[in-house]
C-alpha positions, 0 to 999 in steps of 0.5 A: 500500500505504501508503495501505491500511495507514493505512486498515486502522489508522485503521478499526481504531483507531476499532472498537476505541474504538466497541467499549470505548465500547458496552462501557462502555453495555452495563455501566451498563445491566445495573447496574439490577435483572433483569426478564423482557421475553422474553415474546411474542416475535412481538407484540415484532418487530412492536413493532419493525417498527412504530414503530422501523423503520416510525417509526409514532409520529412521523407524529403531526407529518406534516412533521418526520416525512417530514423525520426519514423522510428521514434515517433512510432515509440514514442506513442505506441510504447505508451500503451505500455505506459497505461499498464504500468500506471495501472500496476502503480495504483493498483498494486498488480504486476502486468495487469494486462497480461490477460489479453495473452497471445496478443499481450506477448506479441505487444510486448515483444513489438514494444521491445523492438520499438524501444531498441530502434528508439535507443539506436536511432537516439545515437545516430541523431546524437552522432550527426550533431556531435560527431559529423557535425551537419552545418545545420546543427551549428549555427549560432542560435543553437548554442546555449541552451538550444543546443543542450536542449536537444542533447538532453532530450535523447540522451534521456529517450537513451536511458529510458529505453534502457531501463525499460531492456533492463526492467524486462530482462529482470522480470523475464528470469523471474519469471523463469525460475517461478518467482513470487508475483512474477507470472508467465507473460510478455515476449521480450526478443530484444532484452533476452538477447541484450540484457538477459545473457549479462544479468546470468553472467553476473549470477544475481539472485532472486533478491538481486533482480527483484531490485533491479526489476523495481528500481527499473520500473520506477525509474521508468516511470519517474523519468516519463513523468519528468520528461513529461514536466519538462516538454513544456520548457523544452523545443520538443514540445512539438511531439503534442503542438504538432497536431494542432499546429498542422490542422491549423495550417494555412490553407491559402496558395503559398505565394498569397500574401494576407491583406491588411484588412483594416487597410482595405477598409479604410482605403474604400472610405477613403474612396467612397465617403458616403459608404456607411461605416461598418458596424462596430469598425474601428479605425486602426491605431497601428499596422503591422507587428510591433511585439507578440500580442500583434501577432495572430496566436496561429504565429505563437502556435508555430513558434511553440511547435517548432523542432528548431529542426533547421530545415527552413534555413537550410533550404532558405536562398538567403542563408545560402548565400550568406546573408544574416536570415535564419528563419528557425531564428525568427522562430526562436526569438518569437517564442523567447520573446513570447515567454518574456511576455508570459514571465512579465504577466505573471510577475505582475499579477495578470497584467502586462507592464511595459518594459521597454521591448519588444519583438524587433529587438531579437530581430533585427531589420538586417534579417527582416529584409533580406528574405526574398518572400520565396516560401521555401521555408513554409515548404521545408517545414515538416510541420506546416510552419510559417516564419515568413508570415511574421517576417513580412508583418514585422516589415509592414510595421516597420514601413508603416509606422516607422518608414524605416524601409531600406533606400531601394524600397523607399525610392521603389515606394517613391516611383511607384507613387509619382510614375505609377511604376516601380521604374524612375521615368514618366508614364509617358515615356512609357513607350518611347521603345517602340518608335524605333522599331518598324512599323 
C-alpha cells in the first residue's frame, strides 16, 4: 500500500505541474490577435493525417526520416505500455494486462523492438550533431541552451529505453525460475538477447533482480513523468503542438500574401465617403507587428511547435548565400520573446507592464529584409510552419509606422507613387521603345 500511495502522489504531483505548465502555453498563445482557421474542416484532418501523423514532409531526407519514423512510432505506441504500468502503480498488480495473452506477448515483444530502434536511432541523431557535425546543427542560435536542449532530450529517450531492456530482462528470469508475483507473460526478443545473457553472467539472485526489476520500473516511470514536466520548457514540445499546429495550417496558395484588412477598409472610405461605416469598425491605431500580442496566436502556435529542426534555413536562398536570415531564428526569438511576455504577466499579477521591448529587438531589420518572400521555408517545414508570415508583418510595421524601409524600397515606394511604376521615368515615356522599331 505504501508503495501505491507514493505512486498515486508522485503521478499526481507531476499532472498537476504538466497541467499549470500547458496552462501557462495555452495563455501566451491566445495573447496574439483572433483569426478564423475553422474553415474546411475535412481538407484540415487530412492536413493532419498527412504530414503530422503520416510525417509526409520529412521523407524529403529518406534516412533521418525512417530514423525520426522510428521514434515517433515509440514514442506513442510504447505508451500503451505506459497505461499498464500506471495501472500496476495504483493498483498494486504486476502486468495487469497480461490477460489479453497471445496478443499481450506479441505487444510486448513489438514494444521491445520499438524501444531498441528508439535507443539506436537516439545515437545516430546524437552522432550527426556531435560527431559529423551537419552545418545545420551549428549555427549560432543553437548554442546555449538550444543546443543542450536537444542533447538532453535523447540522451534521456537513451536511458529510458534502457531501463525499460533492463526492467524486462529482470522480470523475464523471474519469471523463469517461478518467482513470487512474477507470472508467465510478455515476449521480450530484444532484452533476452541484450540484457538477459549479462544479468546470468553476473549470477544475481532472486533478491538481486527483484531490485533491479523495481528500481527499473520506477525509474521508468519517474523519468516519463519528468520528461513529461519538462516538454513544456523544452523545443520538443512539438511531439503534442504538432497536431494542432498542422490542422491549423494555412490553407491559402503559398505565394498569397494576407491583406491588411483594416487597410482595405479604410482605403474604400477613403474612396467612397458616403459608404456607411461598418458596424462596430474601428479605425486602426497601428499596422503591422510591433511585439507578440500583434501577432495572430496561429504565429505563437508555430513558434511553440517548432523542432528548431533547421530545415527552413537550410533550404532558405538567403542563408545560402550568406546573408544574416535564419528563419528557425525568427522562430526562436518569437517564442523567447513570447515567454518574456508570459514571465512579465505573471510577475505582475495578470497584467502586462511595459518594459521597454519588444519583438524587433531579437530581430533585427538586417534579417527582416533580406528574405526574398520565396516560401521555401513554409515548404521545408515538416510541420506546416510559417516564419515568413511574421517576417513580412514585422516589415509592414516597420514601413508603416516607422518608414524605416531600406533606400531601394523607399525610392521603389517613391516611383511607384509619382510614375505609377516601380521604374524612375514618366508614364509617358512609357513607350518611347517602340518608335524605333518598324512599323
Amino acid at each position: 500500500m505504501i508503495a501505491q500511495i507514493l505512486f498515486v502522489v508522485i503521478s499526481g504531483i507531476a499532472t498537476y505541474f504538466f497541467a499549470k505548465n500547458l496552462g501557462k502555453i495555452r495563455r501566451n498563445i491566445l495573447l496574439g490577435k483572433d483569426i478564423d482557421l475553422s474553415d474546411n474542416a475535412a481538407l484540415r484532418w487530412k492536413t493532419m493525417l498527412k504530414v503530422a501523423f503520416g510525417q509526409t514532409k520529412m521523407a524529403a531526407r529518406p534516412v533521418p526520416f525512417v530514423l525520426h519514423f522510428i521514434v515517433y512510432a515509440g514514442f506513442i505506441l510504447i505508451n500503451i505500455e505506459v497505461l499498464e504500468i500506471l495501472i500496476d502503480g495504483i493498483f498494486g498488480t504486476h502486468r495487469a494486462l497480461s490477460f489479453l495473452g497471445g496478443i499481450y506477448n506479441v505487444a510486448i515483444g513489438f514494444f521491445e523492438v520499438l524501444a531498441f530502434g528508439v535507443l539506436v536511432a537516439c545515437i545516430f541523431f546524437l552522432s550527426r550533431r556531435y560527431i559529423l557535425k551537419l552545418a545545420r546543427f551549428q549555427s549560432p542560435e543553437l548554442k546555449g541552451f538550444a543546443n543542450q536542449d536537444a542533447a538532453t532530450i535523447l540522451f534521456v529517450e537513451i536511458i529510458l529505453m534502457a531501463a525499460l531492456l533492463k526492467m524486462n530482462a529482470a522480470d523475464q528470469l523471474l519469471q523463469a525460475r517461478g518467482a513470487e508475483h512474477y507470472t508467465q507473460a510478455g515476449s521480450f526478443p530484444i532484452s533476452s538477447w541484450l540484457v538477459v545473457p549479462i544479468f546470468e553472467a553476473l549470477q544475481f539472485s532472486d533478491g538481486m533482480l527483484v531490485f533491479i526489476e523495481r528500481a527499473a520500473w520506477w525509474f521508468h516511470i519517474i523519468g516519463i513523468f519528468i520528461f513529461m514536466n519538462y516538454l513544456p520548457f523544452s523545443k520538443h514540445f512539438h511531439v503534442i503542438l504538432a497536431f494542432p499546429n498542422t490542422y491549423y495550417s494555412n490553407l491559402k496558395a503559398k505565394g498569397e500574401l494576407n491583406n491588411m484588412a483594416s487597410v482595405t477598409q479604410e482605403v474604400k472610405l477613403m474612396l467612397d465617403p458616403s459608404a456607411p461605416t461598418p458596424e462596430g469598425y474601428q479605425a486602426p491605431t497601428s499596422f503591422g507587428v510591433k511585439d507578440v500580442t500583434d501577432l495572430t496566436w496561429k504565429n505563437l502556435m508555430d513558434a511553440y511547435s517548432c523542432t528548431e529542426c533547421g530545415r527552413c534555413t537550410s533550404n532558405c536562398p538567403q542563408n545560402q548565400t550568406g546573408k544574416l536570415l535564419s528563419p528557425r531564428k525568427i522562430m526562436m526569438d518569437t517564442r523567447d520573446r513570447l515567454e518574456e511576455v508570459g514571465k512579465n504577466i505573471d510577475a505582475n499579477g495578470g497584467t502586462f507592464v511595459a518594459d521597454n521591448k519588444n519583438l524587433h529587438n531579437y530581430i533585427s531589420e538586417e534579417e527582416l529584409w533580406a528574405c526574398n518572400t520565396c516560401n521555401a521555408c513554409v515548404e521545408a517545414c515538416p510541420i506546416n510552419i510559417n516564419p515568413m508570415e511574421i517576417i513580412v508583418e514585422m516589415r509592414r510595421y516597420k514601413v508603416m509606422e516607422e518608414s524605416a524601409a531600406p533606400a531601394s524600397i523607399n525610392s521603389m515606394f517613391s516611383n511607384m507613387e509619382n510614375n505609377q511604376a516601380p521604374w524612375q521615368f514618366s508614364p509617358m515615356d512609357r513607350a518611347n521603345w517602340t518608335q524605333d522599331l518598324n512599323a
